[in-house]
C-alpha positions as CSV (number, residue, x, y, z in Angstrom):
1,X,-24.6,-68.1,34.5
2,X,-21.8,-67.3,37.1
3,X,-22.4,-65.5,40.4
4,X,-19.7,-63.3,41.7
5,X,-19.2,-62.5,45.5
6,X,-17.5,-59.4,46.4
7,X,-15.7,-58.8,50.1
8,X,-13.3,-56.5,51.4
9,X,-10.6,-58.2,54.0
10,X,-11.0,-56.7,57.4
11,X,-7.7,-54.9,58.8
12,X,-6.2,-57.7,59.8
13,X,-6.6,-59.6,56.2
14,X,-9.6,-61.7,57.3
15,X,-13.4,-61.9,56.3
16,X,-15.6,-60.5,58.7
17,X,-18.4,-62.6,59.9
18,X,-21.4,-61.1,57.9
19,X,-18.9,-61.6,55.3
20,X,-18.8,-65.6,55.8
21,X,-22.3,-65.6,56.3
22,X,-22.9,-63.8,52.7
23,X,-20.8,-66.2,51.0
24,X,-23.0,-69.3,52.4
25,X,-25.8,-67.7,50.8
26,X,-23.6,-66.8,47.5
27,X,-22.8,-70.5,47.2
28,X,-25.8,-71.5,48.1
29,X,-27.6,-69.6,44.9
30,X,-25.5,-70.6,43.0
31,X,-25.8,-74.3,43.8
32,X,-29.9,-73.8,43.7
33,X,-29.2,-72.1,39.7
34,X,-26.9,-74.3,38.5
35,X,-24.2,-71.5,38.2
36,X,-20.8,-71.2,38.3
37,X,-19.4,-69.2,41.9
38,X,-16.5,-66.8,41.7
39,X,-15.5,-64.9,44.6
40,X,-13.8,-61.7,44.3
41,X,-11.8,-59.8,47.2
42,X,-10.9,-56.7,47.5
43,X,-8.3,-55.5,50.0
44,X,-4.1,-54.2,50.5
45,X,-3.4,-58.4,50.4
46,X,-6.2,-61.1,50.1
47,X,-4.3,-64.4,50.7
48,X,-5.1,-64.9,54.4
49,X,-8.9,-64.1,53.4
50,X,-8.9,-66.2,50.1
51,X,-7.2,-69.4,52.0
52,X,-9.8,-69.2,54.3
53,X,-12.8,-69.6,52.3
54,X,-11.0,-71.8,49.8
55,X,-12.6,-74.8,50.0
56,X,-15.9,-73.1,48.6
57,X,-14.7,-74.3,45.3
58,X,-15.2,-71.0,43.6
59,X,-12.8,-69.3,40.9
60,X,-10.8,-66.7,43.1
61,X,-9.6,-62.9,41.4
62,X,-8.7,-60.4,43.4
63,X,-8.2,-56.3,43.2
64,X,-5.0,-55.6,45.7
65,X,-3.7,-52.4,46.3
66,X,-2.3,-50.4,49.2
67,X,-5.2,-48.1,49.0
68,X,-7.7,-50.6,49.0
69,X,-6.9,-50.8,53.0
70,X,-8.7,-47.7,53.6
71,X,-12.7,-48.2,52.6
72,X,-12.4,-45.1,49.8
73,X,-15.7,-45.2,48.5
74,X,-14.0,-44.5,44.8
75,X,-10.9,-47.1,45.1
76,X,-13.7,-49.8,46.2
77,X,-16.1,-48.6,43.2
78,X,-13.2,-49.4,41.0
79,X,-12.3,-52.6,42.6
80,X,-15.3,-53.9,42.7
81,X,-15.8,-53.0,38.4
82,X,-12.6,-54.8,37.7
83,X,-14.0,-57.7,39.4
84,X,-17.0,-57.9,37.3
85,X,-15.3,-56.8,34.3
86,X,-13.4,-59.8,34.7
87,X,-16.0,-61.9,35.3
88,X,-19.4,-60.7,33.6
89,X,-21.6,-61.8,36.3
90,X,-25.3,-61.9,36.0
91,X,-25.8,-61.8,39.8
92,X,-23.6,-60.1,42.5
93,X,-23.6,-60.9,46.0
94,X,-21.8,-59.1,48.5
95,X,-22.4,-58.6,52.4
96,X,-23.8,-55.6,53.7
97,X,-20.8,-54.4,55.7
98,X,-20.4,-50.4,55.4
99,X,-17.6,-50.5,52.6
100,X,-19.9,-52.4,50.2
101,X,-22.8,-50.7,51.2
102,X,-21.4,-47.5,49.8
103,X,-19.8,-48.7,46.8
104,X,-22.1,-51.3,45.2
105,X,-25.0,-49.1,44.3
106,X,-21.9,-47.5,42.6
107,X,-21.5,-50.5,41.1
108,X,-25.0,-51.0,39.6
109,X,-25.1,-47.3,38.0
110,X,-21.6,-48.2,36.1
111,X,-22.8,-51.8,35.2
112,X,-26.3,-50.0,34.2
113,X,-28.0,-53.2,36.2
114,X,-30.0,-53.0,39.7
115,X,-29.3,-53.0,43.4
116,X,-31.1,-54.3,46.3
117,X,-29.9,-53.6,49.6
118,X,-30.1,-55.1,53.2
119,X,-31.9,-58.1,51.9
120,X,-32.5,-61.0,54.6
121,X,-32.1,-63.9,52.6
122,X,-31.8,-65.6,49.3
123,X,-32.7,-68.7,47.8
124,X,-33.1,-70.5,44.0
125,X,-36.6,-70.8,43.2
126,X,-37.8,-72.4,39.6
127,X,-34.3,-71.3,38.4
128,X,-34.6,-67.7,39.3
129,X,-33.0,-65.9,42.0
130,X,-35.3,-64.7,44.6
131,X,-34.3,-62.1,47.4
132,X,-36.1,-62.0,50.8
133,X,-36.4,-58.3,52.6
134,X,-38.1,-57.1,56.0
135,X,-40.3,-54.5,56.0
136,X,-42.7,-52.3,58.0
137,X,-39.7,-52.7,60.8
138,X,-39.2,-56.7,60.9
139,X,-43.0,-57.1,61.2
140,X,-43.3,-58.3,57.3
141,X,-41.4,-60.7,54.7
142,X,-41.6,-60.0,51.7
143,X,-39.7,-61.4,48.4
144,X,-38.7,-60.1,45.2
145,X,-36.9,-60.9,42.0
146,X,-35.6,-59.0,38.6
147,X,-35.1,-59.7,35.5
148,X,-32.6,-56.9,35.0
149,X,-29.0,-58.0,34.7
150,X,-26.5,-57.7,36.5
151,X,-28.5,-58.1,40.0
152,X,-26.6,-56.3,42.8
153,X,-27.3,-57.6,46.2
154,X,-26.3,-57.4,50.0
155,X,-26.8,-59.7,52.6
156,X,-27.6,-58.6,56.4
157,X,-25.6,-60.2,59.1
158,X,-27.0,-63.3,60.9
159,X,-29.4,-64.2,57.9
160,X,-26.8,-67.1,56.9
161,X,-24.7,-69.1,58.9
162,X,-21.0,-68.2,58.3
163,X,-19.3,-70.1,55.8
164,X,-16.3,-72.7,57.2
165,X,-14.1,-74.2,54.5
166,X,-10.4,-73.3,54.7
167,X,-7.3,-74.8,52.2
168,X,-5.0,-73.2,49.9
169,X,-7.0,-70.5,47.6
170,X,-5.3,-69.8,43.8
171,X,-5.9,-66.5,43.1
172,X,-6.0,-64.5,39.6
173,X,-4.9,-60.7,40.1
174,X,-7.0,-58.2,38.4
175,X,-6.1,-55.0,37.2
176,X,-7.4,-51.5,39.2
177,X,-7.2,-48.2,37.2
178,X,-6.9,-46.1,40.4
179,X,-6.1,-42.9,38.7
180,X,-9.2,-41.1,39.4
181,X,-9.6,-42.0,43.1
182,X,-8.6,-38.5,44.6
183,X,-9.4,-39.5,48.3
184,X,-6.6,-40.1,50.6
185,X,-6.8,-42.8,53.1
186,X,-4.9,-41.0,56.3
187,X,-5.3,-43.7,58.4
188,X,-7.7,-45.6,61.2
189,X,-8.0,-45.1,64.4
190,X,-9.6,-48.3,66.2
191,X,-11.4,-48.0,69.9
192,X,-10.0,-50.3,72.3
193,X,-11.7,-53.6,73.3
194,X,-12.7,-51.7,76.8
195,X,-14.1,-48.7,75.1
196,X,-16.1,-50.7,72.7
197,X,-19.5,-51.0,73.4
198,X,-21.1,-51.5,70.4
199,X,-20.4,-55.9,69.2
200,X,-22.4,-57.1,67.3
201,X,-21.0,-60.5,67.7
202,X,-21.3,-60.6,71.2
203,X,-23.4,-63.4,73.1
204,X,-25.5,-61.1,74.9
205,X,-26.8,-57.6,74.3
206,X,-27.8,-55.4,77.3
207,X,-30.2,-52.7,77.0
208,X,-30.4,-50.1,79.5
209,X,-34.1,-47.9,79.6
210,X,-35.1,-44.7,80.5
211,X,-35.5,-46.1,84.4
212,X,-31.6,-46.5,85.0
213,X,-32.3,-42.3,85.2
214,X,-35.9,-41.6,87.0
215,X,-35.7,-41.7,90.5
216,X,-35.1,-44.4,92.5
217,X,-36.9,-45.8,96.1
218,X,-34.9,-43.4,98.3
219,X,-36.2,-40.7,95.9
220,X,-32.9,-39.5,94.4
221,X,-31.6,-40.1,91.2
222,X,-28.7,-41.9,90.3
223,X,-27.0,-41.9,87.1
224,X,-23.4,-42.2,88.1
225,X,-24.3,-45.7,89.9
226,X,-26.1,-47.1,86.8
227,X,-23.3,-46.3,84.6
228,X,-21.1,-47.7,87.0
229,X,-22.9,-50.4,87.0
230,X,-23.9,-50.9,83.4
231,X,-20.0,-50.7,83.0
232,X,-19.1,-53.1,85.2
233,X,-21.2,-55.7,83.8
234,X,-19.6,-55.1,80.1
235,X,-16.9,-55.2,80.9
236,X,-16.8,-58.4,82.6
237,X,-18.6,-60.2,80.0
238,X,-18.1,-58.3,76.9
239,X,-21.5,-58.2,75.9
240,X,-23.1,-55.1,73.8
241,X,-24.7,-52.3,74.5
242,X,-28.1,-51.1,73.8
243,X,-30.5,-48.5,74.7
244,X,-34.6,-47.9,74.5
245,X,-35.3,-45.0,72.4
246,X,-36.9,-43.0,75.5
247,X,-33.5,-43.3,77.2
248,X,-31.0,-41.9,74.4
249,X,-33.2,-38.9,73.5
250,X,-34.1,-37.6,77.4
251,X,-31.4,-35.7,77.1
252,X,-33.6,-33.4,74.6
253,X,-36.0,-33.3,77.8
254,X,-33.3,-31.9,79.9
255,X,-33.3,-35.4,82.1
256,X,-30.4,-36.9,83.3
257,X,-28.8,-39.0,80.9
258,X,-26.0,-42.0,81.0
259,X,-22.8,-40.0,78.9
260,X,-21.5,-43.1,76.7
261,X,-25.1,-44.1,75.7
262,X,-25.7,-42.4,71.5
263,X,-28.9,-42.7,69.0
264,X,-26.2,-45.7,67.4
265,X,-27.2,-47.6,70.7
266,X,-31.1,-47.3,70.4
267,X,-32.8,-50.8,69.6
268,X,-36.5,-50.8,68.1
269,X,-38.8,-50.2,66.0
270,X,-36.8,-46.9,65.2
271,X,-33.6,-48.5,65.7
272,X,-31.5,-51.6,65.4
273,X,-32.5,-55.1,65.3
274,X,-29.8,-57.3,66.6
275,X,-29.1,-60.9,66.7
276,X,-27.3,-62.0,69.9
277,X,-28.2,-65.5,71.0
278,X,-29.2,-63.6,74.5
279,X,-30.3,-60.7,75.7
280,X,-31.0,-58.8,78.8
281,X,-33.8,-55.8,78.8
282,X,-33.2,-53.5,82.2
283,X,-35.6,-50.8,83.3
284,X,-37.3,-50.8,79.9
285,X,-41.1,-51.0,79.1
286,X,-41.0,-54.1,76.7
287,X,-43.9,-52.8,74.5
288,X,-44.5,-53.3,70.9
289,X,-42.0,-50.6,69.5
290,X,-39.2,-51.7,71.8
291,X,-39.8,-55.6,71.2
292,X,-39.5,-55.1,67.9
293,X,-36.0,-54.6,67.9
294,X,-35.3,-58.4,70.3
295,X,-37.4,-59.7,67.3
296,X,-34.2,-61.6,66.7
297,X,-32.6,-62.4,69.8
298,X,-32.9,-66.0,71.0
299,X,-32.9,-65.6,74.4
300,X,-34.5,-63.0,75.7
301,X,-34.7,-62.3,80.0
302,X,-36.0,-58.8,81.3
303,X,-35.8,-56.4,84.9
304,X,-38.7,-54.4,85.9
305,X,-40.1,-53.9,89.3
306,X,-43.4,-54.0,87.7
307,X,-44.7,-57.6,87.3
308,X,-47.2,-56.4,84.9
309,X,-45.1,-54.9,83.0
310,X,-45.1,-55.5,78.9
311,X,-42.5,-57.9,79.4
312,X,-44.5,-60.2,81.5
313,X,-47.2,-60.5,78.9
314,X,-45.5,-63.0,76.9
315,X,-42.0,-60.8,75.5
316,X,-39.5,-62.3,77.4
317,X,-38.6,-66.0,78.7
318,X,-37.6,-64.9,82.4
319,X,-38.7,-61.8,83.9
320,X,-36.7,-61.1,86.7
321,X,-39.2,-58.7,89.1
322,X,-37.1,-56.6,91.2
323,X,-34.8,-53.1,91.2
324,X,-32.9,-53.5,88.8
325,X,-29.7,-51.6,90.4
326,X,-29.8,-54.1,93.3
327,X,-29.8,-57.1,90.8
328,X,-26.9,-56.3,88.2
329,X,-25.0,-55.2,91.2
330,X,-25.3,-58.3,92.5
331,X,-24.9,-59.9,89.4
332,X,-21.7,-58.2,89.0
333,X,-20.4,-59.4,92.3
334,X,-20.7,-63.3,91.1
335,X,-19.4,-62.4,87.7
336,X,-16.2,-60.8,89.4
């Protein structure tokens, strides 16, 4: 039995986190089965990426090519088939990062095997492979395994801890028929590290709620402070940026709204669920449906001026009762 993990290199030739993390859990499978690991990349050159996870001891192919830079769904598809063409894997692991998210159930049609996406974990269990998946919006585990061969899966981010294990990687090239890939790659264009508001890597996530908008003690309302302030605090820490769902859809109310917050910021039951080792809840309720979403932070500290509010009743480690404009501008003043 072999198990093949499938990556793309990032755009500077590296893994991406939730790419380490996916291998961990590829190599640990295979450990648990008693199969043989080969990793497969796919980028425009894989030798940083393959050195770096080298000492995984897994067989290393690769499928390079200038196009393979750009994410094409169809040069990625075919990349990722030469890899298990040269392989014949019964069980393909890859992490869930957008590139293989698109092309892997691509992957599973051509193989004519199954796909199983945005699992949480995986483990060996009485020699079978056995795939762990939320549902119900984090509130339920469940777990699930096929007999169906070849198994396509991908891994969440911070479901594995990130694979560390660098050395010098030998690498066999494999063949990529290209010649039906019609998409041109025109190029990327990347925000900058100020702009960016969105990390998932970050070590804390704020979330701003629908209060940073309603009006304040002198009865006005003041949205150009809070995003001043909101800013401020980003950018001085570099954390990430989240938002309640009754803040990022007020502006279908015809409310006042904060203009670099977007339905990619909301955090939930409807949206995200990220992992930050802290987090910070301002001016939101911290009921069910939002808590939901911190269901993973390890941390977790919360502003309201109501100290009855949902985050009180056991949500939140701290509770810092107060307004929050007055607090993260302070805060901001010790942090500059």
């Amino acid at each position: 039995m072999t198990v093949l993990y499938i990556a793309n290199t990032e755009c500077d030739g590296t893994l991406a986190k939730v790419s380490l993390e996916a291998l961990s859990a590829a190599k640990s499978l295979a450990e648990g089965l008693g199969a043989d690991l080969a990793v497969g990349l796919i980028g425009a050159d894989v030798a940083k990426a393959a050195d770096s996870v080298a000492g995984c001891g897994a067989k290393f192919y690769a499928a390079t090519d200038a196009v393979l830079a750009g994410g094409v769904y169809g040069a990625d598809l075919a990349a990722a088939e030469a890899l298990a063409g040269a392989v014949s894997p019964e069980i393909v692991v890859a992490p869930a990062t957008s590139r293989m998210s698109r092309a892997l159930p691509g992957l599973a049609v051509r193989l004519d095997g199954r796909v199983d996406t945005h699992l949480s974990g995986l483990k060996a269990v009485d020699g079978k492979p056995v795939a762990s998946r939320w549902f119900y919006r984090q509130r339920m585990e469940g777990t699930l395994t096929r007999e169906e061969r070849p198994w396509i899966l991908t891994l969440d981010s911070g479901c594995a801890d990130a694979f560390e294990g660098a050395g010098s990687a030998d690498v066999e090239s494999v063949a990529v028929d290209l010649s039906g890939v019609r998409t041109k790659h025109a190029g990327m264009e990347c925000v900058s590290e100020d702009q960016q508001t969105i990390r998932p890597d970050a070590d804390v996530l704020l979330v701003a709620g629908a209060g940073w908008t309603k009006k304040q003690a002198d009865g006005g309302v003041h949205v150009d402070v809070a995003e001043t302030l909101i800013k401020d605090f980003l950018g001085e820490t570099k954390a990430s940026l989240g938002s309640s769902k009754s803040l990022v859809d007020i502006s279908g109310e015809g409310g006042a709204v904060i203009s670099f917050l977007t339905h990619m910021h909301q955090v939930g039951q409807t949206g995200a669920s990220p992992r930050h080792p802290k987090g910070l809840s301002t001016c939101c309720h911290g009921e069910e449906p939002h808590v939901v979403g911190w269901r993973f932070i390890g941390e977790r500290r919360a502003i309201n001026t109501d100290a009855g509010c949902g985050w009180a009743q056991g949500k939140c480690d701290v509770l810092y009762v107060g307004d929050a404009f007055e607090i993260m501008k302070k805060v901001n003043e010790m942090l500059g």
